[in-house]
C-alpha positions as CSV (number, residue, x, y, z in Angstrom):
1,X,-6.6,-10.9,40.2
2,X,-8.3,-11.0,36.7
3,X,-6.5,-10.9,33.7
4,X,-7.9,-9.9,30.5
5,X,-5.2,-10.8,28.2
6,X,-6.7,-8.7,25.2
7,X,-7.4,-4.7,25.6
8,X,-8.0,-1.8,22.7
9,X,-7.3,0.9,25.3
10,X,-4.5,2.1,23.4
11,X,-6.6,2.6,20.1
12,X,-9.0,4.4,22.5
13,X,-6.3,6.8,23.4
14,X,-5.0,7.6,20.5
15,X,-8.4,8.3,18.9
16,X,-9.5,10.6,21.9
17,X,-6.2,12.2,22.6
18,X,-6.5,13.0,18.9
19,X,-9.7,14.8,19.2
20,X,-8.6,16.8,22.1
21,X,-9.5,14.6,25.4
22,X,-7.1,13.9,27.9
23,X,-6.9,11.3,31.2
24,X,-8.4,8.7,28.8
25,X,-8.0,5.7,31.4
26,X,-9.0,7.7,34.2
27,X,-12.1,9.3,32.7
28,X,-13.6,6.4,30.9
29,X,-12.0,2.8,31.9
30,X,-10.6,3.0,35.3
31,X,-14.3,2.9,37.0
32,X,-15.3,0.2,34.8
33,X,-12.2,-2.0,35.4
34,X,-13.2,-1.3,38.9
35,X,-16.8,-2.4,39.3
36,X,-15.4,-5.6,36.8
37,X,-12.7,-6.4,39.2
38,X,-10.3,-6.7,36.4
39,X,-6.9,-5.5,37.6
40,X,-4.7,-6.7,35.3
41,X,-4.2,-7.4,31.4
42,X,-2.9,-7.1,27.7
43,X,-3.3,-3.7,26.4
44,X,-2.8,-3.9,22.4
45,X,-1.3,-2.0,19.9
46,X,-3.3,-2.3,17.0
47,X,-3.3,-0.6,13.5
48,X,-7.1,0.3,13.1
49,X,-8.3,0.9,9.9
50,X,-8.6,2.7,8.0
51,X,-5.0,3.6,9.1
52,X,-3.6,0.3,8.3
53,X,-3.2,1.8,4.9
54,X,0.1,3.1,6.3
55,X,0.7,1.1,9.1
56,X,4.2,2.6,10.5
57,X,3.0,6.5,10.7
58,X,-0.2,4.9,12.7
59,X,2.2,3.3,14.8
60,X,4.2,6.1,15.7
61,X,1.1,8.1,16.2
62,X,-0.3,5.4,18.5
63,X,3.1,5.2,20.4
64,X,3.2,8.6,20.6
65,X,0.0,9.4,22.4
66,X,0.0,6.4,24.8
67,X,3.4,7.1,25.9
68,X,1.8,10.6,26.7
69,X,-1.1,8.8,28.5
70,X,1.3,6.4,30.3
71,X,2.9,9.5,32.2
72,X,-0.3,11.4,33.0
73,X,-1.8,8.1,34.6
74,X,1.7,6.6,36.6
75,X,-0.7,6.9,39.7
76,X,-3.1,4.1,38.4
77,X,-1.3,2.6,35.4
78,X,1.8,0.0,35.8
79,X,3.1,-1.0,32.6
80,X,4.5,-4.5,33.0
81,X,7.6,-5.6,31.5
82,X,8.0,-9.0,33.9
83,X,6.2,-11.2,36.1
84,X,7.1,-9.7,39.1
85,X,5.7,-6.7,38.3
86,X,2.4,-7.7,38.4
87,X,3.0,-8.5,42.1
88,X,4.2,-4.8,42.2
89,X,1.1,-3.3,40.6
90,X,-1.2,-5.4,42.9
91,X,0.7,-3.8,46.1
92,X,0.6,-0.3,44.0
93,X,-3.2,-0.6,43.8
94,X,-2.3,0.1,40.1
95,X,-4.0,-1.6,36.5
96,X,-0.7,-4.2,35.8
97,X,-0.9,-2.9,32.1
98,X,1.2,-5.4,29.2
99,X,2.1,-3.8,26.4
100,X,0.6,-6.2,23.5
101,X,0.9,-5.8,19.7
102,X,-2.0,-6.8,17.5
103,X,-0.1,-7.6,13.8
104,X,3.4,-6.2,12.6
105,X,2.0,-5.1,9.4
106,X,4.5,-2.4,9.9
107,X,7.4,-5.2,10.2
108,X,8.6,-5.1,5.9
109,X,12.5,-6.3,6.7
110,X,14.7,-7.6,9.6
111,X,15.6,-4.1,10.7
112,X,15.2,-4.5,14.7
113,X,11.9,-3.2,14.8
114,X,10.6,-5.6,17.4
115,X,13.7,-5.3,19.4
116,X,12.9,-1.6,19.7
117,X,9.2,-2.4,20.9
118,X,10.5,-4.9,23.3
119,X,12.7,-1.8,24.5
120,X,9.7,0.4,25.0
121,X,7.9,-2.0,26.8
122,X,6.0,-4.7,24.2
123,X,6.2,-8.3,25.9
124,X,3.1,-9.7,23.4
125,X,3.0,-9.9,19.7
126,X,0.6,-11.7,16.9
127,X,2.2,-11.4,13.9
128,X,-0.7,-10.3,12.1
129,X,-4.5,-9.6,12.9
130,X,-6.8,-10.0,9.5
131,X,-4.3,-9.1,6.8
132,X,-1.8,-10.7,5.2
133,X,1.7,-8.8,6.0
134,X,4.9,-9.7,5.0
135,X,5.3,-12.0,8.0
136,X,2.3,-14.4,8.3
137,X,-1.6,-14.3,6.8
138,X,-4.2,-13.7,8.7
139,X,-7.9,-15.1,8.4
140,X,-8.9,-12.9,5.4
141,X,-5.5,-13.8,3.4
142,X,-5.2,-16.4,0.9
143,X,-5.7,-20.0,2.9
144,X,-2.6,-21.2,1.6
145,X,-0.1,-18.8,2.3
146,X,1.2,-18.9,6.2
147,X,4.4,-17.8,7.6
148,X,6.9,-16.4,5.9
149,X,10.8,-16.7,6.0
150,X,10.8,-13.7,8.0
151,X,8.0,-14.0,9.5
152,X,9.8,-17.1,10.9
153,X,12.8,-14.8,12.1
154,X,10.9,-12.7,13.8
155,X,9.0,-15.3,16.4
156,X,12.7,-16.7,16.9
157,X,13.7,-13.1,18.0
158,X,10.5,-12.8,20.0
159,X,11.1,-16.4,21.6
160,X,14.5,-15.2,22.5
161,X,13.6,-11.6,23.6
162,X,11.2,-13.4,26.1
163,X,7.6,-12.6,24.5
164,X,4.5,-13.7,24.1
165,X,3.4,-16.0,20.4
166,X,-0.4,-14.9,20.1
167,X,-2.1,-17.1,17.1
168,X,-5.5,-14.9,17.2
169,X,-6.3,-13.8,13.8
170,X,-3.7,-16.2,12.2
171,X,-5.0,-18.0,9.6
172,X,-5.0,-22.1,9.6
173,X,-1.6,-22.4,7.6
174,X,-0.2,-19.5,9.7
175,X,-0.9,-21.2,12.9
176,X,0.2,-24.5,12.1
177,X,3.3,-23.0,10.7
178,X,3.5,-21.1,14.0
179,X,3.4,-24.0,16.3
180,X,5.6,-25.9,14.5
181,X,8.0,-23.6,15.0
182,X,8.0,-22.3,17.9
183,X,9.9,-24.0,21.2
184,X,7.9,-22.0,24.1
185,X,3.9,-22.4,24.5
186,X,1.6,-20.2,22.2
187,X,-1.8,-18.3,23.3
188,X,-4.5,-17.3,21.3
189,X,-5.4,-14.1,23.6
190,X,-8.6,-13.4,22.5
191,X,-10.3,-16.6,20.1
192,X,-13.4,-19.0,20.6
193,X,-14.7,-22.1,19.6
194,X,-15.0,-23.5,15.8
195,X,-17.2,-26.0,17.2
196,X,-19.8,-23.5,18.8
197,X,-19.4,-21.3,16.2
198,X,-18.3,-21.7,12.6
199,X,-16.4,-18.3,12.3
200,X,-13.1,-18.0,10.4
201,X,-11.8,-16.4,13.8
202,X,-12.3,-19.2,15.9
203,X,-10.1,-22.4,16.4
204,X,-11.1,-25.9,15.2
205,X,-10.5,-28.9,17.8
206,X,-7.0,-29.8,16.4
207,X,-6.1,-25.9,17.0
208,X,-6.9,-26.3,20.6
209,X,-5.6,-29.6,21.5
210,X,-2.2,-28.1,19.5
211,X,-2.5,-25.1,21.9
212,X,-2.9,-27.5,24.5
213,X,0.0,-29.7,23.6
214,X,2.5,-26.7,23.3
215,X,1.3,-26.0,27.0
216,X,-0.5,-23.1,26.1
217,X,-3.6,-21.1,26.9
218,X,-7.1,-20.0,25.0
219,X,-8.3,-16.9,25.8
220,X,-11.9,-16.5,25.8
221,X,-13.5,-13.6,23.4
222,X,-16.7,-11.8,24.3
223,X,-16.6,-10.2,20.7
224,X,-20.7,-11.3,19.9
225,X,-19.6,-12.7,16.2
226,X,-17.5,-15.2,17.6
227,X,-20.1,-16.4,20.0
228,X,-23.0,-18.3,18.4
229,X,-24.5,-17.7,14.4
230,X,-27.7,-16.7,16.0
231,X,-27.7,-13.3,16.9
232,X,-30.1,-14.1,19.3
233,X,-28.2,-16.4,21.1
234,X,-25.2,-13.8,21.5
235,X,-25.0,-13.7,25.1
236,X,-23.2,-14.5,28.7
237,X,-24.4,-17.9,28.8
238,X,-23.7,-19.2,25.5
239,X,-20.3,-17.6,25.9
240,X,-19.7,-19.4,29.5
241,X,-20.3,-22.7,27.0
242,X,-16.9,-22.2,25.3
243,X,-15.1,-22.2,28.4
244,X,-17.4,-25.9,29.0
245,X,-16.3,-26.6,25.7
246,X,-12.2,-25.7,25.7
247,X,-12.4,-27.4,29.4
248,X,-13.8,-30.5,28.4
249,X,-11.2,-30.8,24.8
250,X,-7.8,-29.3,26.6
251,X,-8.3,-29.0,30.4
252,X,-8.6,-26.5,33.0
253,X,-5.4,-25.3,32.8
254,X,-5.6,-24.1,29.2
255,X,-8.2,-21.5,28.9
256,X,-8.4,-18.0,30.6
257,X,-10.1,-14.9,29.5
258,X,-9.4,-12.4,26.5
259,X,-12.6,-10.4,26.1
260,X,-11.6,-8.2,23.4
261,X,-14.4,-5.8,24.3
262,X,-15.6,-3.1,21.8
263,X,-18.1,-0.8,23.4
264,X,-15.7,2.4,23.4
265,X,-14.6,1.7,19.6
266,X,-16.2,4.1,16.9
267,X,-18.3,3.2,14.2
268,X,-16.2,3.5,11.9
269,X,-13.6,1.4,13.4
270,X,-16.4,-1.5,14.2
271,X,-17.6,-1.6,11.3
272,X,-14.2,-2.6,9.8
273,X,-14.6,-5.8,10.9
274,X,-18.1,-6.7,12.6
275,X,-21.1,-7.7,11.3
276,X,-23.4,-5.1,13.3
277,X,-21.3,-2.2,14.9
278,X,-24.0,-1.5,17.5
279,X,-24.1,-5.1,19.0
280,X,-22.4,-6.5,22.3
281,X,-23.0,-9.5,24.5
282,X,-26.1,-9.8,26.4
283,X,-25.1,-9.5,30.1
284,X,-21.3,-9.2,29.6
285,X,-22.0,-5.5,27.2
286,X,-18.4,-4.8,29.2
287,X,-15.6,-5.4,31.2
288,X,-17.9,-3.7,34.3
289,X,-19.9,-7.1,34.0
290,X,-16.9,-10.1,34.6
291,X,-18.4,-10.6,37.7
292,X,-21.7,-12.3,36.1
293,X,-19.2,-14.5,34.3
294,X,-17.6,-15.8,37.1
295,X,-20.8,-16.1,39.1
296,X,-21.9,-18.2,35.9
297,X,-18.7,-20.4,36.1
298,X,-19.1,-20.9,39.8
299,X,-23.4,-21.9,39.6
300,X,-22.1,-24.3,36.9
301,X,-20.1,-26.1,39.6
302,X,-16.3,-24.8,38.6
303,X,-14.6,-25.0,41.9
304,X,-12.6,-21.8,43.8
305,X,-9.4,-23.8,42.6
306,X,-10.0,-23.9,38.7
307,X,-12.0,-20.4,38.7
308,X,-8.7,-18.9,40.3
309,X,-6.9,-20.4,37.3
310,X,-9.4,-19.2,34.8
311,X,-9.4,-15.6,36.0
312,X,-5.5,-15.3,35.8
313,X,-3.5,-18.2,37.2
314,X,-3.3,-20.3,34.0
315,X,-1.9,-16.4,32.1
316,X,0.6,-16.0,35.1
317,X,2.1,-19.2,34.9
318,X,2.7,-19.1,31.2
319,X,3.8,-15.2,31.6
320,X,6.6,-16.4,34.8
321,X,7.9,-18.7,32.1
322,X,8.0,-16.9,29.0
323,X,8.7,-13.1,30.1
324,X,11.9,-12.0,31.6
């Protein structure tokens, strides 16, 4: 298996189904999943912008037309609500699809809104992505503001509901507030290397070790930004050093992958947030190219053993322990 614990597809199907495609998955994911070998992962709800101007009609628009999508595609798609079922998908031959959510900007009041999501199928959460909400901050929020009082409510619910803590996109009060609150380990799904590049989204050495400590697990991003300041530089390679680097600071067992790719994302959408729409990473452009990656690893001397626990054994284990 290969886990890719940070997807867009459901922003992908919303936008498509919107303009009048159907079979999303099927027409254009399923083949590249395929040829990538990726069978398994964390598909996100995320409020795009610029709908994140009114954050719970996008969210019933997004539930909406992937719940559509979900029961047009049962003969490929298994949406996982438990460890077990990932066993179940593999036997399937289905995608083992968990339903993530990127930010709760639509979260205002204690009101059982992430109960409800747990109920439709949501085992993932990050309490915000660049924003600040009325739960945590994110990176672009004021550096001193972090978690909030119910921000702090809602990761004890989340703890107790059995989900996934995601710190990705939290900012550095938000993330120390985070893990010094919460009992189970955290992830950061889809974050790189301060170190190897000096991007607000990226964690500093005290971040990972924390992550480490907490017994969690560092999911490596193929978004180019987060990969090296040199454009030119931007590629498979210098990405494969970030695993080298989180390896040699935390440990095998504390980084897998999170790839966050963006080649099916509009313009519009992309430009949001990167710094050139257009780009991707040379040799890993998307998820049809993990293979390169793992031959990388393995030329690099990373034994069956640890690349086994890179692709998806260090997500499982935190997953049997976390999710119910």
């Amino acid at each position: 298996m290969i886990f890719d614990a940070h997807g867009d597809i459901w922003t992908d199907v919303t936008q498509k189904r919107m303009n009048g495609e159907r079979n999303i998955i099927k027409k254009f994911h399923l083949d590249k999943y395929k040829e990538g070998k990726v069978d398994a992962g964390i598909f996100v709800i995320w409020i795009d912008p610029p709908f994140d101007k009114n954050p719970k009609s996008r969210l019933l628009e997004i539930l909406r037309n992937m719940s559509v999508e979900i029961n047009d595609n049962r003969d490929i798609i298994k949406i996982v609500k438990s460890f077990k079922d990932f066993k179940i998908a593999k036997e399937e031959n289905k995608f083992g699809a968990m339903i993530g959510l990127e930010g709760l900007s639509y979260i205002e009041e204690d009101d059982g809104t992430i109960d409800a999501l747990y109920n439709f199928g949501a085992r993932h959460a990050s309490l915000t992505w660049n924003e600040e909400n009325k739960l945590a901050t994110g990176v672009k929020g004021n550096q001193d503001r972090g978690l909030t009082d119910l921000g702090k409510v809602i990761i004890k619910r989340m703890e107790k509901l059995g989900m996934l803590v995601d710190v990705s996109h939290a900012n550095q009060k938000s993330f120390w507030d985070i893990a010094s609150l919460a009992t189970n380990p955290i992830i950061a799904s889809h974050s790189n290397c301060k170190k190897l590049c000096d991007h607000p989204r990226n964690l500093t050495d005290e971040q990972i070790k924390e992550i480490k400590n907490l017994g969690g697990i560092i999911g490596i991003n193929a978004f180019p930004d987060f990969i090296h300041k040199d454009k030119e530089k931007r590629n498979i390679e210098n990405l494969a050093s970030h695993i080298d680097y989180i390896v040699g600071l935390a440990g095998i067992e504390h980084v897998g992958f999170g790839f966050d790719f963006c080649d099916f994302l509009t313009g519009d959408t992309m430009a949001s947030f990167a710094e050139d729409s257009e780009e991707t990473v040379k040799g890993l452009e998307n998820v049809s190219k993990v293979p390169k990656l793992i031959s990388i690893l393995s030329q690099k001397g990373y034994s069956e053993k640890d690349i086994e626990k890179i692709k998806s054994g260090n997500f499982m284990r935190i997953i049997k322990e976390i999710v119910s």
